[in-house]
N, C-alpha and C positions, 0 to 999 in steps of 0.2 A: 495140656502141656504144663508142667512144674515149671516156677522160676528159676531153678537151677539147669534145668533142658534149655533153656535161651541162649544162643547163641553172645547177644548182644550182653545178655548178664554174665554169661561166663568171660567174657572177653575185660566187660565193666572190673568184674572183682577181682579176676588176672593184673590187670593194669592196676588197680590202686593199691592190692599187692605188692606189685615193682615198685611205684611210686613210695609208697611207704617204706621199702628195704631203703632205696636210692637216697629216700627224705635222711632216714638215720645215721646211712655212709656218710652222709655230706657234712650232720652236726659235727660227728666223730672228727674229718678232716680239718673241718676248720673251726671249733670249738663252737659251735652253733652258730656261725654268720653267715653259713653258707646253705641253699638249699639246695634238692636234686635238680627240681630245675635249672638253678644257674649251675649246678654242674656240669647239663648236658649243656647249657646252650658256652661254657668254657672251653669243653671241650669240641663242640662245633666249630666255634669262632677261631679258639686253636689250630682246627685242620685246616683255615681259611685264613691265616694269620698272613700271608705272602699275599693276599685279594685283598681290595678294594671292598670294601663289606658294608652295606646300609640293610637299614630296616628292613625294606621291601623282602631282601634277601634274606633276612633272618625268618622273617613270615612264612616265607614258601619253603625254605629249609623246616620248617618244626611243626608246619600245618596250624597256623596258630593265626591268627585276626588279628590286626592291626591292633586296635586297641589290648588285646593279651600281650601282643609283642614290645608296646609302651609302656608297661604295665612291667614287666619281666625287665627290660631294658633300664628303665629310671632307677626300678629297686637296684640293678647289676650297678649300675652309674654311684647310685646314695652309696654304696656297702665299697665305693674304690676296687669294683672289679672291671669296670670296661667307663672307656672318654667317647664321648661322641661329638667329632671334630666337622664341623663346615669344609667344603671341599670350595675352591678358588671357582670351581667350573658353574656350579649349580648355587645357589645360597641357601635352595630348599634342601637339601641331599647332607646327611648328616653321616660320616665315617664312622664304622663300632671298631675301635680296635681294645684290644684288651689290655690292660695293666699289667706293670709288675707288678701284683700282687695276685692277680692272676696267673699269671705266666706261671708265679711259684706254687700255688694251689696245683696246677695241672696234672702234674706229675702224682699228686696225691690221690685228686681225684681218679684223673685214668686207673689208676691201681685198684681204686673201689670197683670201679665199672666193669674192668677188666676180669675181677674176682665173679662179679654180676652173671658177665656172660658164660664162663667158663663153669660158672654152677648150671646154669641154662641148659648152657650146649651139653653137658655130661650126662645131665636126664635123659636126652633121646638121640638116637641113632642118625646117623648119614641119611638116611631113608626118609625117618620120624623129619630131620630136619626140613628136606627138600619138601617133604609133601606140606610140612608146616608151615611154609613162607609162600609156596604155593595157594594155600587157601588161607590166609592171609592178604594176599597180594588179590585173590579174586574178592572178598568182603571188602575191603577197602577199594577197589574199583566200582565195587554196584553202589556202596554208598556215597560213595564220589558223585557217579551219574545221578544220582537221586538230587545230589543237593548243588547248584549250580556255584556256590561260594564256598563248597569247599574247594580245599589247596591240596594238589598232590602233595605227597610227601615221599613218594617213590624215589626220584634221581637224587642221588648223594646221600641218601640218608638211612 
């Protein structure tokens, strides 16, 4: 089998692919202080903007590990895109809501994203789609089962 036959490698150079388009939209929008990742996780936070939002929940939202999600978080916090506020209930329980400087990014961002999926979705059919998320949704199940710490990423996402 060629490394270009693998599954896991076609999947690998796909994604860094995206990541890398996403990376460039994000300079573009916000004159480079923004990355793709805290694009997506703005606009995550954004459809969750009305919740009550802590880490944990960012983690299982993005499939990412505590430590990734600190990591992603602190930078989002250093760069004035998201506070992370102490709740009265809990003292350990830290609230993610997002800035206005955020809030204003949004709309720029979605626009990128938006463009993203719509180049996506234009490449293959109704059909090509369903079968595509379909065995997608099966490889991210078995390697789920394989690895006891991964995080779905399935609901809401």
């Amino acid at each position: 089998m060629q490394q270009n036959e693998r599954i896991s490698f076609a999947l690998h150079k796909t994604s860094r692919c995206i990541k890398r388009y996403v990376d460039r939209r994000a300079q573009e929008v916000c004159d480079g202080g923004l990355t793709g990742t805290h694009g997506w996780a703005i606009g995550w936070l954004y459809d969750h903007r009305h919740e009550d939002v802590f880490q944990r929940d960012f983690e299982k939202a993005c499939g990412v590990r505590r430590s990734t999600a600190t990591s992603i978080l602190q930078r989002m916090e250093q760069n004035g895109l998201v506070v992370r506020e102490g709740v009265p209930t809990d003292a350990r329980l830290k609230k993610i809501t997002l800035t206005e400087k955020a809030l204003q990014l949004h709309r720029q961002v979605e626009t990128a994203f938006d463009t993203l999926e719509e180049t996506l979705r234009g490449a293959l059919t109704e059909e090509e789609l369903r079968c595509f998320f379909s065995v997608l949704n099966k490889i991210q199940k078995e390697v789920e089962a394989d690895d006891p710490t991964a995080q779905s990423m399935h609901p809401g996402v």
